[in-house]
C-alpha angles and dihedrals in degrees: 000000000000098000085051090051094045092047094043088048088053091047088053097043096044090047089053091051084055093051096050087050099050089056096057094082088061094052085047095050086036104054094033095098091056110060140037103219092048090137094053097046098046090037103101094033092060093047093048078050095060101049089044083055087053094044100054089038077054094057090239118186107256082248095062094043093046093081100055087041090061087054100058093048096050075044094054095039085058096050092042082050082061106039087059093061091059104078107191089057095043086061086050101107093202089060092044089045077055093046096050099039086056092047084052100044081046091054101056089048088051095055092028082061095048088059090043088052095045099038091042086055098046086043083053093052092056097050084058092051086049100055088052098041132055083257096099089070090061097032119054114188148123144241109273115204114255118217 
């Protein structure tokens, strides 16, 4: 029942991640017209895009790929940063319809990972009471990472 949760919230987390991601290359088309320097501002967050792309082609654990995924969105805050001090992008409503839609698809990773965090520990606590109990021999499962 736990290890379904767990796996179904993981599903859900990692596709979201895929979602933000695959909005990236709009704000980039979207915001070229409106700064010189377009290549060097959008330059880590393409290439973290990239390996993010490999790594869930790759069927990496939602643990492994946690930490590429934190770097695009401090990434993305600091493009969004600048994107707020041109004034004439930040009145575009398609660029405001990206920049909500990513808030949003943050925030659902944000409060899907605070239920990962809170039903993997519980699912934990109940390995350790296993290994001390006769449960074990009704309840096969295994320890899940925390985050």
């Amino acid at each position: 029942l736990f290890e379904k949760k767990i796996s179904k919230l993981e599903k859900k987390i990692l596709q979201d991640f895929k979602i933000r991601s695959q909005w990236i290359p709009a704000l980039y088309e979207l915001s070229k017209p409106y700064f010189s320097k377009h290549s060097e501002i959008f330059k880590e967050v393409l290439s973290l895009r990239k390996v993010a792309f490999q790594e869930h082609a790759e069927g990496k654990s939602l643990y492994k790929s946690l930490q590429t995924e934190t770097k695009i969105h401090k990434e993305l805050n600091f493009i969004f940063q600048v994107c707020k001090k041109h004034p004439h992008l930040y009145k575009n409503g398609n660029y405001l319809y990206i920049e909500e839609h990513l808030l949003h698809v943050s925030f659902e990773i944000g409060k899907n990972l605070k239920i990962y965090k809170k039903v993997s520990k519980f699912y934990n606590t109940l390995l350790i009471i296993k290994n001390v109990t006769l449960i074990w021999i009704i309840l096969p499962f295994s320890k899940k990472d925390t985050l």
